[in-house]
C-alpha positions in Angstrom: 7.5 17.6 -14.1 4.0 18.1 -14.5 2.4 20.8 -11.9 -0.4 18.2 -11.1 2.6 15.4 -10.2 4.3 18.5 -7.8 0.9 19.0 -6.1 0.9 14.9 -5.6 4.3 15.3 -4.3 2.7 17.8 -1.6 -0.2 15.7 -0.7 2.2 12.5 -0.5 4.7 14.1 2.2 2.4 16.3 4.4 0.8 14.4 7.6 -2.6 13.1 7.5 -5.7 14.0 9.7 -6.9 11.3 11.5 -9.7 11.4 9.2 -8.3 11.3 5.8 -6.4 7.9 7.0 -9.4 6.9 8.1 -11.2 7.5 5.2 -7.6 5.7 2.8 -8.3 2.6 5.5 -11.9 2.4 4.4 -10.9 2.7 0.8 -8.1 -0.2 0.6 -11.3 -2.7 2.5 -13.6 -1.7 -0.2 -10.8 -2.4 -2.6 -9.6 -5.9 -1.1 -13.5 -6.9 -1.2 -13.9 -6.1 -4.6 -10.5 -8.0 -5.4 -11.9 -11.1 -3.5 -15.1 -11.1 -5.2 -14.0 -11.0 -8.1 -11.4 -13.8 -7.6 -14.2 -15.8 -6.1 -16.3 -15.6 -9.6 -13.2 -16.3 -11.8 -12.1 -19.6 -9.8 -15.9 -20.6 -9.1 -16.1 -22.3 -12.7 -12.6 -24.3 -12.0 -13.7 -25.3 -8.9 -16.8 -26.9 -9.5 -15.0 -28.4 -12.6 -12.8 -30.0 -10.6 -15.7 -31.1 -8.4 -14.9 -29.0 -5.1 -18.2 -27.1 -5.3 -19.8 -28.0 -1.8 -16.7 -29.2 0.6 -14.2 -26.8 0.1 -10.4 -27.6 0.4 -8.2 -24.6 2.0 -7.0 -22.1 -0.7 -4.0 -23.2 -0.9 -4.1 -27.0 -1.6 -6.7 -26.2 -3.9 -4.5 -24.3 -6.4 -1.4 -26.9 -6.0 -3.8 -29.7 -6.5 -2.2 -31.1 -3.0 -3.3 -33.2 0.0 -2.2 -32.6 3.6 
């Protein structure tokens, strides 16, 4: 074991000021916007191949190709 990966350990198993989750809560949203932007501009060209560019179906039928 590295001594970097025994000092993660540490970090990983001591408690958390209410700050520092805080700050790991802002983090993962900045993260699952990026994630959604960047799924938005890889399925835009599909979508507006498929001719869904102004009325939007739900996520889900969209990518089964189903009605309901």
């Amino acid at each position: 074991m590295m001594p970097y990966q025994s000092y993660q350990g540490y970090q990983a198993g001591r408690p958390k000021t209410v700050d520092e989750i805080r700050r790991a809560h802002e983090q993962l949203g900045h993260m699952a916007e990026n994630i959604s932007w960047l799924w938005q501009h890889a399925t835009r060209p599909l979508a507006l191949l498929r001719g869904q560019g102004q009325g939007r179906r739900p996520a889900r039928s969209a990518l089964l190709g189903a009605e309901r």
